[in-house]
C-alpha positions as a Markdown table, in Angstrom:
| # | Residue | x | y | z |
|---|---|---|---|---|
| 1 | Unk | 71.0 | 217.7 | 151.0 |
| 2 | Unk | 70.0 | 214.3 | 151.7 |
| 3 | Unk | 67.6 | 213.8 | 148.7 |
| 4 | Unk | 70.7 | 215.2 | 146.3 |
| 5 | Unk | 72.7 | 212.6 | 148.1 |
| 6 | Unk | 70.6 | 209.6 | 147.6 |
| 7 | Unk | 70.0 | 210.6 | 143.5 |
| 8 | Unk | 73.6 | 210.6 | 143.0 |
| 9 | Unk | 74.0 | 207.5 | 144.4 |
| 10 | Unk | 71.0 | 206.4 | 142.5 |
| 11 | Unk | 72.3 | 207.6 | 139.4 |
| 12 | Unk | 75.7 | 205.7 | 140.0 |
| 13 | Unk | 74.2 | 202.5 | 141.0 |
| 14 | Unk | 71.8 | 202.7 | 137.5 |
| 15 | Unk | 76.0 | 203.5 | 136.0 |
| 16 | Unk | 77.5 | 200.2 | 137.6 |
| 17 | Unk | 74.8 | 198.0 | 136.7 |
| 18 | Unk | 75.0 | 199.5 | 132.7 |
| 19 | Unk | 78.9 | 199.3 | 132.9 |
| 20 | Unk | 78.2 | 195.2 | 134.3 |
| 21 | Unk | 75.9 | 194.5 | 131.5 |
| 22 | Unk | 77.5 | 196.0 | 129.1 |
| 23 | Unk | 80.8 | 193.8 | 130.6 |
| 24 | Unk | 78.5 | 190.6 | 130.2 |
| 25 | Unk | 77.3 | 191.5 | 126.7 |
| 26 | Unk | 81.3 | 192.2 | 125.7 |
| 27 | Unk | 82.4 | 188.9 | 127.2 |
| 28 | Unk | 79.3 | 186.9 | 125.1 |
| 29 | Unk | 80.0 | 188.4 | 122.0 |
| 30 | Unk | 83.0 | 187.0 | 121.1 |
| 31 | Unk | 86.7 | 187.8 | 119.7 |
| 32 | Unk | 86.5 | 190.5 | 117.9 |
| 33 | Unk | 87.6 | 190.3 | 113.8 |
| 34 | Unk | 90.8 | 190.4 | 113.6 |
| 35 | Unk | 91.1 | 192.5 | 110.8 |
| 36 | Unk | 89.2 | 195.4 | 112.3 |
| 37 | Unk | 91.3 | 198.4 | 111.8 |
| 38 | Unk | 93.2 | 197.1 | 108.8 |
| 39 | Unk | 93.2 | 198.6 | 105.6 |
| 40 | Unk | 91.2 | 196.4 | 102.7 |
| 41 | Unk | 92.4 | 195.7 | 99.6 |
| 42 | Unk | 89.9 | 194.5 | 97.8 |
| 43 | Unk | 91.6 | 193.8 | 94.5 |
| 44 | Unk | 94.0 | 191.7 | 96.1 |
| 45 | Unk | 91.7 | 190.3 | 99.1 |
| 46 | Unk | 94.8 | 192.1 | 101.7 |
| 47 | Unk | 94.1 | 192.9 | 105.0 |
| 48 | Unk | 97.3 | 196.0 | 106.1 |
| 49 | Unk | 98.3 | 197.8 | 109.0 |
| 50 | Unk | 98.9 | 201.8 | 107.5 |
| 51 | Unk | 101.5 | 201.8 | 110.5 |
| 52 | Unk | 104.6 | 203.5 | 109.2 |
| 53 | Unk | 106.6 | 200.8 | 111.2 |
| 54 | Unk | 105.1 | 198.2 | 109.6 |
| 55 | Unk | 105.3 | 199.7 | 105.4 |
| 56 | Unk | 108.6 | 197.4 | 105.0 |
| 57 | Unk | 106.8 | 193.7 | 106.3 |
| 58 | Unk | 103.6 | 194.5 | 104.3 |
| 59 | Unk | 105.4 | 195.2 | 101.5 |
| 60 | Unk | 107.2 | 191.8 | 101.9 |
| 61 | Unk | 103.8 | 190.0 | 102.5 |
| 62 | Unk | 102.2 | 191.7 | 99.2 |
| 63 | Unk | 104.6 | 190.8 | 97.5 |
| 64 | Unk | 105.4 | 187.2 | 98.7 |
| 65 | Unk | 101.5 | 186.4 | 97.9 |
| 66 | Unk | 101.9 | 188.1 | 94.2 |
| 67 | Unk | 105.1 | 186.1 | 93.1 |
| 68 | Unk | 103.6 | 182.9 | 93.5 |
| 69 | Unk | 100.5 | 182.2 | 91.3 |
| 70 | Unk | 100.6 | 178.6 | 92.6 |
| 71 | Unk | 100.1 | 179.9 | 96.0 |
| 72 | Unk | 96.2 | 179.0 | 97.5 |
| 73 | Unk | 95.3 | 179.9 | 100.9 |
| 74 | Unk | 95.6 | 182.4 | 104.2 |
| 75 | Unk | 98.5 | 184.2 | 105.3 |
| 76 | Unk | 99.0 | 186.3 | 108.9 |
| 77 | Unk | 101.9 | 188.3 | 110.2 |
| 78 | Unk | 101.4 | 189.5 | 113.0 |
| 79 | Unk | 103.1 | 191.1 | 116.6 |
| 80 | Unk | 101.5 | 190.6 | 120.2 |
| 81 | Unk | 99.4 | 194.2 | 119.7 |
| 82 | Unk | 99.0 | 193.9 | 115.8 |
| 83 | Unk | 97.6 | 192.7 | 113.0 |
| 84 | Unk | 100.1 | 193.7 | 110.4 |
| 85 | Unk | 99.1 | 191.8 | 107.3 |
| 86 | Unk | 96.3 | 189.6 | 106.3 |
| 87 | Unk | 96.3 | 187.6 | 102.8 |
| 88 | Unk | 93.6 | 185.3 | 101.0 |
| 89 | Unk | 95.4 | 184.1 | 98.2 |
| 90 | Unk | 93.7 | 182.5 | 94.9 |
| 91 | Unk | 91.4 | 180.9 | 96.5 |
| 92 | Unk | 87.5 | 180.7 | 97.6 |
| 93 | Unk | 85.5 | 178.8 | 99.9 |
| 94 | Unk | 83.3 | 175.7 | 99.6 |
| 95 | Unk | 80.2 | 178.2 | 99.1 |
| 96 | Unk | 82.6 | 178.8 | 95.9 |
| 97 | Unk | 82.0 | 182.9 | 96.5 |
| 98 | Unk | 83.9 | 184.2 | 99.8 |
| 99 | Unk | 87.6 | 184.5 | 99.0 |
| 100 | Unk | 89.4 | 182.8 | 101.5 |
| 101 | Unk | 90.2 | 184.4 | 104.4 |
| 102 | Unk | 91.7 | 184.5 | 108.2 |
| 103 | Unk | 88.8 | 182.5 | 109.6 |
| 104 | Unk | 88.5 | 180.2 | 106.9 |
| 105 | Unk | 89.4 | 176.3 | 108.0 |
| 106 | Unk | 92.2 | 174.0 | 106.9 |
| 107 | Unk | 93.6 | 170.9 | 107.6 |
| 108 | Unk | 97.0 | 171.6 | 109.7 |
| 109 | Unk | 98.8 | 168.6 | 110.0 |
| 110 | Unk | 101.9 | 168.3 | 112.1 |
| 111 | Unk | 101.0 | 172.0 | 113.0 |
| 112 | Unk | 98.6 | 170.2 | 115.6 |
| 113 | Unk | 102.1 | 168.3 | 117.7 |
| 114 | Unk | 102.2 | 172.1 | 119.8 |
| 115 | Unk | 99.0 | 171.5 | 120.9 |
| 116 | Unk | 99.9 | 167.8 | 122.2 |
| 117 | Unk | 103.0 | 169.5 | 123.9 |
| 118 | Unk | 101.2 | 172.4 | 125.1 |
| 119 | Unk | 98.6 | 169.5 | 126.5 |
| 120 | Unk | 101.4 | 167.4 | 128.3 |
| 121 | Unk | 103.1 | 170.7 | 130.0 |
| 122 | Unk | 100.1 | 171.6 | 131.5 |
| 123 | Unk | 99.0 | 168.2 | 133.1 |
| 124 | Unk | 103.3 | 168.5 | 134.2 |
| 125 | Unk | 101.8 | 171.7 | 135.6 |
| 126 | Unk | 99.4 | 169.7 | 138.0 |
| 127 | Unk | 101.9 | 167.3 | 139.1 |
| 128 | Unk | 100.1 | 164.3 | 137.4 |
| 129 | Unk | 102.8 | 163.9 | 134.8 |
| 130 | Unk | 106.9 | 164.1 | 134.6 |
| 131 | Unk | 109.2 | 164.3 | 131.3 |
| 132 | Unk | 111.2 | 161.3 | 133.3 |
| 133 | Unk | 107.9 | 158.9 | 133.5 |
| 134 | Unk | 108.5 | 156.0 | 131.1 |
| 135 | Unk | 105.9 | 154.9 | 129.3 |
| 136 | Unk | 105.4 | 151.4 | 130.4 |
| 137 | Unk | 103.6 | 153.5 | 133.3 |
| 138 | Unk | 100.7 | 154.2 | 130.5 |
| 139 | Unk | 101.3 | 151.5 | 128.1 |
| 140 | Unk | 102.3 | 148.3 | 130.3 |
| 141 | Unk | 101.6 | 146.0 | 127.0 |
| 142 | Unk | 104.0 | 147.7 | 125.2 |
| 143 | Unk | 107.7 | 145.4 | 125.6 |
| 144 | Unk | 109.5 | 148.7 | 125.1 |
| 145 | Unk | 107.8 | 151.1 | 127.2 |
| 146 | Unk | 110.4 | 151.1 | 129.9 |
| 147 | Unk | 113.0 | 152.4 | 127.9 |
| 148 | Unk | 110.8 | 155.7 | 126.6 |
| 149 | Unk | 110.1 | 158.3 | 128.5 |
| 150 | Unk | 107.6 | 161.3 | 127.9 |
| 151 | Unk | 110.6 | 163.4 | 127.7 |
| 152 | Unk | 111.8 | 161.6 | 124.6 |
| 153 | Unk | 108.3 | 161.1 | 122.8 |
| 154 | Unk | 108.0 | 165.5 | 122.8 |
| 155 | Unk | 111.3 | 165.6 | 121.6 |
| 156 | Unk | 110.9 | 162.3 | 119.0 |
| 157 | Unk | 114.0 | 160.8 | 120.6 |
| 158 | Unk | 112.1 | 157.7 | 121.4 |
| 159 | Unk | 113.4 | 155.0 | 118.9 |
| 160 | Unk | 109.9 | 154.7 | 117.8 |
| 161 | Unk | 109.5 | 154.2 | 113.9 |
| 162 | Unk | 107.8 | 157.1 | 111.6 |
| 163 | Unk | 104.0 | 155.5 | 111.5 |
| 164 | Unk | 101.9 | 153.6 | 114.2 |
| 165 | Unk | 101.2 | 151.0 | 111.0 |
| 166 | Unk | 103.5 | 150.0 | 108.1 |
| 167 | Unk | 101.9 | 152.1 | 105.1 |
| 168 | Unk | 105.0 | 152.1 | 102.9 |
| 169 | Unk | 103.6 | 153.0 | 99.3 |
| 170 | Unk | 107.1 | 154.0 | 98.3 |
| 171 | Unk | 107.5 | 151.6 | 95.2 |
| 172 | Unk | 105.0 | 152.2 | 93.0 |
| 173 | Unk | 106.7 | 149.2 | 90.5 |
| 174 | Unk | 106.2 | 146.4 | 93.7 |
| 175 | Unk | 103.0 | 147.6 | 95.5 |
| 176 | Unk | 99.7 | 145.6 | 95.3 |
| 177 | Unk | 96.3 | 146.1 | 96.2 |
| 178 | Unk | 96.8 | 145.1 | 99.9 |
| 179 | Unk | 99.4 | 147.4 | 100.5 |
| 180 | Unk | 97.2 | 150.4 | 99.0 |
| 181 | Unk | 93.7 | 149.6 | 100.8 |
| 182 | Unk | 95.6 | 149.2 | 104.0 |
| 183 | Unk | 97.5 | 152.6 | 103.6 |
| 184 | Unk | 93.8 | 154.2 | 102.5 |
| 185 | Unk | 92.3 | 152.4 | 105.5 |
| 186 | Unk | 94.9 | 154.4 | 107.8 |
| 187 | Unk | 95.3 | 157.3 | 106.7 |
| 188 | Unk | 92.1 | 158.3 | 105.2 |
| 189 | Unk | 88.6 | 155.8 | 106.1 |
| 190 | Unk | 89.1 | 154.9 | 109.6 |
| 191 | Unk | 89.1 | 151.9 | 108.4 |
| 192 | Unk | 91.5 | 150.3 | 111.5 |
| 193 | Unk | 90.6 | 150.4 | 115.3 |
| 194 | Unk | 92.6 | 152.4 | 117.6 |
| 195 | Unk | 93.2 | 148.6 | 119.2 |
| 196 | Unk | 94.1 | 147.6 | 115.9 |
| 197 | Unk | 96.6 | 149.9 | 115.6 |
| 198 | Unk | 98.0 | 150.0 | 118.7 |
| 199 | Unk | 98.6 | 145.8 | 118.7 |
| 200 | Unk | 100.3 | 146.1 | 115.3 |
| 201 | Unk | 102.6 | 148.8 | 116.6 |
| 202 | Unk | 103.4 | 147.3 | 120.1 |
| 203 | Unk | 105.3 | 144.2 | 117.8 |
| 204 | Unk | 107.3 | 146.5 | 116.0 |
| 205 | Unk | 110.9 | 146.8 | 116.9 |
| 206 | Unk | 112.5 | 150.2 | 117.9 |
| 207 | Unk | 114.4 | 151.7 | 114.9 |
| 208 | Unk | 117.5 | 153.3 | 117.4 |
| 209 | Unk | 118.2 | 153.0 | 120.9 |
| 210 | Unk | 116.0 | 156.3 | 122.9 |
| 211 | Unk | 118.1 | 159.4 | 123.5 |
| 212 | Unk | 120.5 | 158.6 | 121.1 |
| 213 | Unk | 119.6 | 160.5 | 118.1 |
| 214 | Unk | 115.8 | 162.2 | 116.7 |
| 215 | Unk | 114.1 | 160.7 | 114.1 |
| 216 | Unk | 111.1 | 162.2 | 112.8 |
| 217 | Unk | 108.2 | 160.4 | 114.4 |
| 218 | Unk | 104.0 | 160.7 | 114.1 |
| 219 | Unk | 103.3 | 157.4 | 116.4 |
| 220 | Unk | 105.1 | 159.1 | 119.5 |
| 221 | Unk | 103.0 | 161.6 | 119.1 |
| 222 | Unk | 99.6 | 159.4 | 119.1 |
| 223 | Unk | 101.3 | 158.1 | 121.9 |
| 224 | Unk | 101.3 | 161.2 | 123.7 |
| 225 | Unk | 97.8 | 161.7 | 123.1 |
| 226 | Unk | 96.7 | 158.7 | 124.6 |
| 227 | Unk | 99.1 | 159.6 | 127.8 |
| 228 | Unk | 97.0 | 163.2 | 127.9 |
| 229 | Unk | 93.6 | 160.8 | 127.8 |
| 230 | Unk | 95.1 | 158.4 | 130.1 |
| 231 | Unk | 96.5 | 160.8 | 133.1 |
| 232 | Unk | 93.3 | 163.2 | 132.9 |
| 233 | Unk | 90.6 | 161.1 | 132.5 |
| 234 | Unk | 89.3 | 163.2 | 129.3 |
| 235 | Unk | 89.2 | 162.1 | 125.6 |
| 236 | Unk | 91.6 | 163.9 | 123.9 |
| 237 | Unk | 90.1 | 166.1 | 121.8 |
| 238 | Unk | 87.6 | 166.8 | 124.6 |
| 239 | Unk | 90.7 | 168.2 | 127.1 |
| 240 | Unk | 92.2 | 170.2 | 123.7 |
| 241 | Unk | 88.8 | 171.9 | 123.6 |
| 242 | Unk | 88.0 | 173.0 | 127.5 |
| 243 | Unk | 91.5 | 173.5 | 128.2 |
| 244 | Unk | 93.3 | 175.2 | 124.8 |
| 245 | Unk | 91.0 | 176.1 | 122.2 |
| 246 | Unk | 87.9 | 178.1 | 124.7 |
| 247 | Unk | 90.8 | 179.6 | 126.7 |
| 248 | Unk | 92.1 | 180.9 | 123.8 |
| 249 | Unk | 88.7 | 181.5 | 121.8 |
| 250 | Unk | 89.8 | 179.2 | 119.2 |
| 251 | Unk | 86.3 | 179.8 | 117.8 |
| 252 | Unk | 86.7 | 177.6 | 114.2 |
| 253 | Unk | 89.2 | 175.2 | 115.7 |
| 254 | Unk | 87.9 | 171.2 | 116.3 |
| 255 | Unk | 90.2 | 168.1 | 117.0 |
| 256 | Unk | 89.1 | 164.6 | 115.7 |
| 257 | Unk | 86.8 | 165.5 | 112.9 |
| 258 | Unk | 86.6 | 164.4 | 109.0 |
| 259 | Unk | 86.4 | 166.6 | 106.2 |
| 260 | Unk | 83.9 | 169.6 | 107.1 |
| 261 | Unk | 86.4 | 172.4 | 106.1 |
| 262 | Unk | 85.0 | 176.1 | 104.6 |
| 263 | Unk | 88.4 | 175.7 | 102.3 |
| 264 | Unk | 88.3 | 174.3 | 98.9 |
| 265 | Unk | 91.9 | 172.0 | 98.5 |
| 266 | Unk | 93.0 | 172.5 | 95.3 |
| 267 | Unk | 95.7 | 169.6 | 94.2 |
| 268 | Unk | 97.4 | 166.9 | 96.0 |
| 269 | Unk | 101.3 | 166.4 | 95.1 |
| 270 | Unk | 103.5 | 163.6 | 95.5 |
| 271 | Unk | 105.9 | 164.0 | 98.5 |
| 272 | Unk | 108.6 | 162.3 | 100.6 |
| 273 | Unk | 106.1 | 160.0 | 102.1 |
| 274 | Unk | 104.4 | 158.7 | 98.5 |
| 275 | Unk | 105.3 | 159.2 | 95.3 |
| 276 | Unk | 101.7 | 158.0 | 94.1 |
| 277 | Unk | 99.3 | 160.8 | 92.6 |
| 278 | Unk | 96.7 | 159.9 | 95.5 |
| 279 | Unk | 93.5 | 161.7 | 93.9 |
| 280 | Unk | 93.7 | 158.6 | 91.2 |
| 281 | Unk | 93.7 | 156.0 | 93.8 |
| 282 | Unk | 91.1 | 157.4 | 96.6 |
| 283 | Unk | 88.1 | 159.4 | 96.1 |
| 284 | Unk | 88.3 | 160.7 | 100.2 |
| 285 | Unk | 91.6 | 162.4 | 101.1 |
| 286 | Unk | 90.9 | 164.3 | 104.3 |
| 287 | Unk | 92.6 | 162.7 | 106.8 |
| 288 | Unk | 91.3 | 160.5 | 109.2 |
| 289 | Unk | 90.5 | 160.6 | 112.9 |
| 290 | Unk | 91.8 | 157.5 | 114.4 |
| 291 | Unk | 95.9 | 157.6 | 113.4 |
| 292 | Unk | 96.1 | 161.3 | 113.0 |
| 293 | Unk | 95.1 | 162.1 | 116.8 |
| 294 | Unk | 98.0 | 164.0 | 118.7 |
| 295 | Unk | 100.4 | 164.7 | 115.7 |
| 296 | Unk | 97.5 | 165.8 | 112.5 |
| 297 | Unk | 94.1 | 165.8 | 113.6 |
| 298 | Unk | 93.5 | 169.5 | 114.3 |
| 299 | Unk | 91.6 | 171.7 | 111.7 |
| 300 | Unk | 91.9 | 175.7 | 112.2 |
| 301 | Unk | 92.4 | 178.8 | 110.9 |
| 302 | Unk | 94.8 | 181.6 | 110.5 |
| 303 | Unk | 93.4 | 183.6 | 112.9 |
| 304 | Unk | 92.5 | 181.1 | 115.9 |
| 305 | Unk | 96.2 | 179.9 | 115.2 |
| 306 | Unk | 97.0 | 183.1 | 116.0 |
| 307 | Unk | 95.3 | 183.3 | 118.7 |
| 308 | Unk | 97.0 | 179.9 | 119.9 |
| 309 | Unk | 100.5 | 181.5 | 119.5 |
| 310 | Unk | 99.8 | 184.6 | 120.8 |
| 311 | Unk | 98.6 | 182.8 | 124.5 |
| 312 | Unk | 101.4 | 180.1 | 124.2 |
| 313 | Unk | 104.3 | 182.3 | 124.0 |
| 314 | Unk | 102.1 | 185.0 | 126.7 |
| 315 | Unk | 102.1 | 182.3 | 129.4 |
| 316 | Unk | 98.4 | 182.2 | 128.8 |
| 317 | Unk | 98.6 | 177.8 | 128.4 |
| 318 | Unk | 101.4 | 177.1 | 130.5 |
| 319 | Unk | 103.9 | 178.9 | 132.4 |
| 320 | Unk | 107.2 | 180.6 | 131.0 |
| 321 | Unk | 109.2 | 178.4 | 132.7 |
| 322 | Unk | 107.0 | 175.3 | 131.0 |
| 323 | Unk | 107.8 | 177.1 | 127.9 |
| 324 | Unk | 111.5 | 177.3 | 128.4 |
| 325 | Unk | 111.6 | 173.4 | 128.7 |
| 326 | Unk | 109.6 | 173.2 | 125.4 |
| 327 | Unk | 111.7 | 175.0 | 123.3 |
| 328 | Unk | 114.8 | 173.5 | 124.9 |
| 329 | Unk | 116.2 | 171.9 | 121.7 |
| 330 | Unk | 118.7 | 168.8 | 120.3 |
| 331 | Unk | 119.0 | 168.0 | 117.1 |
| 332 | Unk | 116.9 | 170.8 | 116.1 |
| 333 | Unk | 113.8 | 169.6 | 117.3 |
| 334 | Unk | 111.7 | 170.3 | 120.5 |
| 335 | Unk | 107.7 | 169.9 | 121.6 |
| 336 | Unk | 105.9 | 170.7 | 118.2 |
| 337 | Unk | 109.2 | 173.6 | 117.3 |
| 338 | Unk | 112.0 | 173.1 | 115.1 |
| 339 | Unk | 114.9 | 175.6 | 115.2 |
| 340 | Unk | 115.2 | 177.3 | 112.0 |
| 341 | Unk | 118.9 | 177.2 | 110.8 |
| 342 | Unk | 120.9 | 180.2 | 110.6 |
| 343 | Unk | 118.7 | 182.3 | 112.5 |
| 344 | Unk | 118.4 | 183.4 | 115.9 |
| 345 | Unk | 115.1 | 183.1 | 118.2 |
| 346 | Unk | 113.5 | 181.6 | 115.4 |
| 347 | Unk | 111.3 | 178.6 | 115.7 |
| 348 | Unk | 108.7 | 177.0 | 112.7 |
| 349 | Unk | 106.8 | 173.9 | 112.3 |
| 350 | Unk | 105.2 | 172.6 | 109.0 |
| 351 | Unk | 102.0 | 170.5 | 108.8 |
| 352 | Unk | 101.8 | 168.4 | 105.2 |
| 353 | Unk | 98.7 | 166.7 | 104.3 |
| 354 | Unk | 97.7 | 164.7 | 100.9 |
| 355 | Unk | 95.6 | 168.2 | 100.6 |
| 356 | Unk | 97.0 | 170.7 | 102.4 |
| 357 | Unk | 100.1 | 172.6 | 103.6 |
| 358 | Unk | 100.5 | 174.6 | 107.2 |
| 359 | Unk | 103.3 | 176.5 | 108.2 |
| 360 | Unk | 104.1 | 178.1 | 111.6 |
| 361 | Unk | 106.4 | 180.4 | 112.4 |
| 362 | Unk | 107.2 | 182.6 | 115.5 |
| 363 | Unk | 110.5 | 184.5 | 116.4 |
| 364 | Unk | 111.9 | 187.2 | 118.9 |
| 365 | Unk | 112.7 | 190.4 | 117.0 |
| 366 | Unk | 114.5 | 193.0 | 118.8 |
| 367 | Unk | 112.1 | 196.2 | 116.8 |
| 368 | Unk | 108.8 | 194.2 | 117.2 |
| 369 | Unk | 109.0 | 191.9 | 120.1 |
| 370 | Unk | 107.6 | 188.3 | 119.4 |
| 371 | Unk | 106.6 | 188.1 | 115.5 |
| 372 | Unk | 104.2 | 185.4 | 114.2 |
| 373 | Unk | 103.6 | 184.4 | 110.5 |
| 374 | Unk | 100.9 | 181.8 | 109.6 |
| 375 | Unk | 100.3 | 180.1 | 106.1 |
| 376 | Unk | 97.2 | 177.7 | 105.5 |
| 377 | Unk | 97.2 | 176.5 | 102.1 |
| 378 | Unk | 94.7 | 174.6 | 100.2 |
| 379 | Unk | 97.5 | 172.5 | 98.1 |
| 380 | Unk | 100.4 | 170.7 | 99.3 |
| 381 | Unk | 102.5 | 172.3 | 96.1 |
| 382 | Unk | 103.3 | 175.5 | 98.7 |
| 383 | Unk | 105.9 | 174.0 | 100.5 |
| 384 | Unk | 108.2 | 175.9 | 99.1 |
| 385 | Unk | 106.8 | 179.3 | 98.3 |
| 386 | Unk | 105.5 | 179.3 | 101.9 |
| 387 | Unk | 109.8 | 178.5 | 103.0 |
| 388 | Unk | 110.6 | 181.8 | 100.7 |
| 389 | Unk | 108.4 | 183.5 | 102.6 |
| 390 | Unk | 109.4 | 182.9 | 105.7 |
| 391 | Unk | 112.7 | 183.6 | 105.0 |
| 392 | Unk | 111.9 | 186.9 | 103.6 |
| 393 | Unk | 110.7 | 187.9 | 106.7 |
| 394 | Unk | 113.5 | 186.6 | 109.0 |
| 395 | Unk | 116.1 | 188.7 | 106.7 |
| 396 | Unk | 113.8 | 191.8 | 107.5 |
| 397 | Unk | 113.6 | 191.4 | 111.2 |
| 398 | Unk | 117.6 | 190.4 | 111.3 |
| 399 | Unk | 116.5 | 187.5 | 113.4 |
């Protein structure tokens, strides 16, 4: 009896230590794909769910990638359990053979001003930050700092103009050849100092009094990066990496890095910012590392944004009631979210680059729970098949 006792316990040690390896082996290999268990389309390059729940949104997502020819890059919709649709539209990678896809890497802009937020709530978290600081605290130099606070900067109510550096290329008829290798010293060569920068921008006046109205604004956000380097004694893109992107497995996701995407951009388009056809004035438009830190310096894909979402909203990053002050909104706007208008419990934010266009998008549905939708495309020209789309969707959930 004793001999029968000590080879079951035998055998169910040899079945603890298999389970634990087997545990560390899971834990090393990785995320899984996310379109394991979808249905492939290979005509199309579609990634479905065959959920019978789910026929109505794929249907919405096929077709929204099919309408639009002009349409290049990755789509995701997606729930907190599922995958439901997975699109790489018209487009390949820089090998110039695999079709774009959900780990394929874009620029995404103003998509990366969530991750600044997400940053700042969690060092709020650990008591080494307030909303109320003002930012003379950080920036002592800077003759305004004492009427901004980190509060306003999240929620660009700071009075702080657009850019860090006047870059204004808005009349073509008037602009010389300062004016253009300055803006393509900015924005694209790394051509200025952070010191630089930073020295021309303290001068500037503010272009409202803070708290008085939102203004759309990419410096507050570099400023908010340098508050995240400041209070935790990391460089930024070094605090995005240990404390967002590996807790979320955000695998394909870097901060701070130029050029090096597995996408292909396809056009650039004039915009609000420049009316100028930029491929005929600069041979390098991926952005730069040096003015685009905190509010565009973030390249990812579809499927690490994803990812991002899915542990931001879960309480994953920061806690729920962190969350609830960033998507407390005036004037629309709040921590990396817009409200969208019209609709209920839905939040977007777009990312526009001279090559690219990002688009994120995350609501409350009362069938599905928490719905996200995520467009990377490899030309700015999709603003506005990527709004339709969005849209589309909304009217479906009744959000």
């Amino acid at each position: 009896m004793f001999f029968r006792k000590k080879r079951i316990s035998s055998f169910a040690a040899v079945i603890l230590v298999a389970a634990f390896l087997l545990s560390i082996i899971s834990s090393c290999s990785g995320p899984k794909d996310i379109s394991e268990g979808l249905v492939y389309d290979e005509t199309s390059n579609f990634w479905y769910s065959e959920k019978e729940e789910y026929k109505g949104l794929v249907g919405i997502m096929r077709k929204g990638c099919s309408d639009y020819p002009e349409i290049r890059g990755t789509y995701i919709l997606a729930t907190d359990d599922d995958v439901i649709f997975i699109g790489g539209v018209n487009s390949r990678e820089t090998d110039g053979k695999t079709p774009v896809n959900a780990y394929t890497t874009y620029e995404i802009g103003s998509l990366t001003k969530v991750f600044t937020a997400t940053a700042v709530f969690q060092l709020i978290e650990k008591g080494m930050l307030s909303l109320d600081d003002t930012i003379d605290k950080f920036f002592p130099e800077y003759a305004h700092g004492s009427e901004i606070t980190v509060y306003q900067l999240l929620h660009m109510q700071s009075g702080i103009r657009r850019e860090l550096m006047d870059t204004d290329l808005k009349t073509p008829e008037t602009v010389g050849k300062e004016e253009i290798e300055k803006f393509r010293k900015y924005w694209f060569a790394d051509g200025f100092s952070e010191e630089e920068i930073m020295e021309e921008f303290f001068k500037a006046d503010l272009d409202y009094e803070p708290g008085t109205k939102y203004q759309y604004s990419n410096a507050g956000y570099f400023l908010l990066a340098k508050i995240v380097e400041k209070v935790s004694g990391m460089k930024y893109r070094d605090y995005l990496k240990k404390h967002i992107f590996n807790v979320c497995n955000m695998n394909h996701t870097t901060s701070m890095e130029h050029g090096g995407l597995t996408s292909v951009p396809e056009t650039t388009y004039p915009n609000a910012s420049t009316p100028f056809e930029l491929d005929k004035l600069f041979d390098d438009l991926y952005l730069g590392t040096v003015s685009s830190q905190g509010n565009g310096d973030i390249h990812s894909c579809a499927a690490d944004l994803l990812a991002f979402d899915r542990a931001l909203i879960g309480g994953k990053l920061i806690r729920n009631e962190s969350l609830s002050q960033m998507l407390h909104f005036e004037f629309g706007y709040a921590c990396g979210w817009m409200e969208i208008a019209g609709r209920n419990n839905a939040y977007y934010h777009s990312g526009g680059t001279p090559l690219y266009h990002a688009e994120n998008t995350y609501c409350k549905s009362g069938k599905f729970g928490n719905v996200y939708l995520i467009q990377l495309h490899s030309t700015y020209a999709d603003a506005k098949p990527a709004g339709a789309v969005i849209q589309n969707v909304l009217i479906y959930l009744g959000v």
